[in-house]
Residue, then its C-alpha position, 0 to 999 in steps of 0.5 A: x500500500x506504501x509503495x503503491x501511494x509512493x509511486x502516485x506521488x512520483x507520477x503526479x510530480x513528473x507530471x507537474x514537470x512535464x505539463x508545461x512543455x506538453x501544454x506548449x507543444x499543443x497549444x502554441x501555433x505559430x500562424x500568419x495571414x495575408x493582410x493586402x495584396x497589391x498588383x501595379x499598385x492597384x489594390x487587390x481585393x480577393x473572391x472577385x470584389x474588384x478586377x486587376x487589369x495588366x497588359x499582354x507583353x508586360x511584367x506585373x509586379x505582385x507585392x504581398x504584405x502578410x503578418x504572423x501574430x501569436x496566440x495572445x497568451x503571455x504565459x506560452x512562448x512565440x515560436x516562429x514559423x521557419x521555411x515559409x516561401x510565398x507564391x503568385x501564380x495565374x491559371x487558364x493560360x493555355x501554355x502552361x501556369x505563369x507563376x513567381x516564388x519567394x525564396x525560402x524564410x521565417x516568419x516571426x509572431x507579431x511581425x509585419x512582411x511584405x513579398x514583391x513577386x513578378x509575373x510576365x504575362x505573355x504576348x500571346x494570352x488572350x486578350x478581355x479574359x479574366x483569369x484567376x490570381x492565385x496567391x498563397x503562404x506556405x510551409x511545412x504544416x500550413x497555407x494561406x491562399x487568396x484568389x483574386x480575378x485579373x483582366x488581360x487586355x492588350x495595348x492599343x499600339x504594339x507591334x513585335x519583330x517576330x523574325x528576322x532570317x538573313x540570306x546568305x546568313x551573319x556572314x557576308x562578303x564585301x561587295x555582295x548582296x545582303x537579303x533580310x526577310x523580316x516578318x512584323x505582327x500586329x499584337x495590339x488593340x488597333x490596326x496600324x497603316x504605313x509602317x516603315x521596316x528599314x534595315x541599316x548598317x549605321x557605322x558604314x552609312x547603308x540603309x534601306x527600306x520598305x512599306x507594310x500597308x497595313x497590319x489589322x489587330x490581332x484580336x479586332x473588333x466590329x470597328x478595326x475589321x472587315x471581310x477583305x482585312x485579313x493579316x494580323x502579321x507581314x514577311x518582307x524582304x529587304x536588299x543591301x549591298x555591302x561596298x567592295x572597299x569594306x574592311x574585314x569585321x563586325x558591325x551592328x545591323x539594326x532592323x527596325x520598326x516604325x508605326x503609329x504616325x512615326x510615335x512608336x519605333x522597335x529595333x533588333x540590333x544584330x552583329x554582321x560579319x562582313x569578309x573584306x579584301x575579297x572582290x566580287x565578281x563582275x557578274x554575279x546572281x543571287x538566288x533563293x526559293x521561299x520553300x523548297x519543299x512542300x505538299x502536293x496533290x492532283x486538284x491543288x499544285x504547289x508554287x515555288x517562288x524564286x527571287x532572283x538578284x542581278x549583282x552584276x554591272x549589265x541587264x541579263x534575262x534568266x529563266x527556270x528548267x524544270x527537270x526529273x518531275x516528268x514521273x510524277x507531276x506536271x510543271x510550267x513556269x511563269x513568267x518564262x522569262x525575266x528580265x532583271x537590271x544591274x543591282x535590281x532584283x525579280x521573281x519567277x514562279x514554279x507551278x507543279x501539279x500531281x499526276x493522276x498515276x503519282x505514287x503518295x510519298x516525297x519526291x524530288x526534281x531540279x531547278x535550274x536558273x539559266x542565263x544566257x544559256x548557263x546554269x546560274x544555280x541548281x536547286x533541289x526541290x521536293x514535292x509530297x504527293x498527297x491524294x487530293x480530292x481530284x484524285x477521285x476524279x478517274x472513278x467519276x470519268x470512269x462512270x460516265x464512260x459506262x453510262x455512255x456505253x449502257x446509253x449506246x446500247x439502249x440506242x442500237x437496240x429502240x433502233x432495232x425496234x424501230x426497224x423490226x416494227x416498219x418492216x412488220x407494217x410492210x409485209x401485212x400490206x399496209x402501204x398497198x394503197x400508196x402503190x395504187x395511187x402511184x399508178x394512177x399518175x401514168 
């Protein structure tokens, strides 16, 4: 009995040890919430209360304040919160979440943080769309989130250099041709007219330029829209000749841009390698294709278009030979000839049609650009044959050859009947009286 009240004793003072820290462990939990979150500067107000604009093509900062705070209990302690990151992220993008995360820290009871996230919004999103903002404190054990809605809307003058593709390449040799095709899209709010793209070489003084009519919004409305605007993007090609008395080196090529009335101007800057100290030759032709492959069937060909730069000093009238097509297509070329003056440029189209007995699959024939009877430059060529709809067209002319032969037949054979009924009418003697009539004449 002694022993049994001895060892309650022992128990009850372990307990009065032990119940402060238990009570510590389950009692205090370290806990933060998001007190304001701003977007630009603007307020964001959570559950849909208020809509964020932000622009396709820029960087929205998103600045989180947040605060941990403690249970109010003096007689517990604050224990902070460790590996806590605060993350921003948008859904329904179509590519993927656009999203920004904090590094890792701790968040200590009674004090106030703030978070500054940024989100690139792409220049593809579609444009008066509302998306969900997403915001969110976490850690190991907890998480607070937020939803706020974001309106997507583009701006109202923008262009984008979408591609630039140089021909023969950053590489060029002094007193040869340069070609850049470049190609401009419209991803703005309004359509834009006479946009000047220019491609220059500031340090040696060359420049030249070209004139997109017009580009229509990306997204237009009933307004900026009709039925014959229908290019929301424009590949153009412009021509520089680089001077024979240029020295070896690089220098800055600018592609650029200009629209809105001359307001807004984009650039590239691109680095050139120009090869000095080699001349070039008196007569000389530049040729390029703008596909060389492509797909073709029996009711619908394939154009090739070749544009041909005479570098030389004198007029020259060149042509295209088609070869080794003759087993699967049919081609011509128009026009037949061109002629092209010294430093000026012209274009030629190849027109290949498929046969009807083309086997499916890709082939490959030859170009060859002639000039006074010489083969300027050969270019192989590919075609894949597809079944068109006009490869159906041997099954319809084959119906109508048998209808024609049943139609034959039927005619020969009312023929017959026709001819068997007359000579029935002449035997039984129904003709007799035409013969009585006849001898009355004499």
């Amino acid at each position: 009995m002694k022993q049994f009240k001895l060892l309650t004793a022992l128990l009850l003072v372990v307990a009065l040890f032990v119940a402060p820290y238990v009570s510590a462990a389950t009692e205090v939990e370290a806990t933060y919430d998001i007190t304001r979150v701003e977007v630009n500067d603007i307020t964001a107000q959570p559950n849909g209360v208020n809509i964020i604009y932000v622009e396709r093509g820029e960087t929205a900062r998103v600045e989180v304040y947040f605060a941990g705070y403690d249970d109010g209990d003096a007689t517990t302690e604050d224990i902070p919160v460790d590996n806590v990151k605060v993350k921003a992220w948008i859904g329904g993008y179509e590519h993927g979440d656009i999203k920004d995360t904090s590094e890792i820290f701790e968040i200590e009871p009674g004090v106030d943080y703030k978070k500054t996230l940024r989100l690139d919004i792409p220049e593809d999103m579609d444009a008066n769309d509302d998306y969900t903002l997403y915001v969110e404190i976490y850690d190991d054990d907890n998480e607070v989130q937020e939803e706020y809605v974001l309106r997507v809307q583009e701006k109202r003058h923008y262009l984008k250099i979408q591609d630039v593709i140089f021909n023969p390449g950053y590489e060029v040799k002094a007193g040869h041709l340069l070609i850049s095709t470049v190609r401009v899209e419209n991803l703005g709010d309004k359509k834009e007219e006479d946009i000047k793209v220019t491609m220059s070489i500031p340090e040696l003084g060359l420049s030249t330029r070209t004139y997109i009519d017009e580009l229509v919004a990306h997204e237009c409305g009933d307004d900026d829209c009709d039925e014959d605007e229908e290019d929301s993007a424009s590949s153009d090609e412009l021509f520089l000749t680089i001077p024979e008395n240029v020295d070896t080196g690089l220098y800055e090529l600018v592609i650029s841009v200009e629209y809105d009335r001359g307001h807004e101007v984009i650039e590239e800057k691109y680095e050139l390698m120009v090869l000095g100290g080699v001349s070039a030759p008196t007569e000389q032709t530049t040729v390029s294709v703008d596909l060389t492959s492509q797909e073709v069937t029996m009711d619908k060909g394939a154009v090739y278009k070749f544009s041909i730069a005479n570098l030389g000093s004198a007029t020259k009238i060149y042509s295209v030979e088609v070869v080794g097509e003759e087993g699967f297509a049919t081609s011509r070329v128009d026009p037949n000839v061109i002629t092209v003056g010294a430093d000026q440029t012209g274009e030629l189209f190849v027109f290949v049609s498929a046969l009807e007995t083309a086997t499916e699959g890709k082939h490959l024939f030859t170009a060859r650009v002639m000039s006074d009877d010489e083969v300027v430059k050969e270019i192989t060529l590919e075609a894949d044959v597809a079944k068109g709809a006009a490869s159906d067209w041997s099954d319809v002319r084959r119906g109508l050859e048998i209808g024609f032969v049943v139609l034959l037949i039927i005619l020969v054979i009312l023929g017959i009947v026709l001819v068997g009924r007359k000579i029935g009418k002449s035997e039984s003697g129904m003709e007799e009286p035409m013969s009585e009539e006849g001898q009355s004449y004499y």
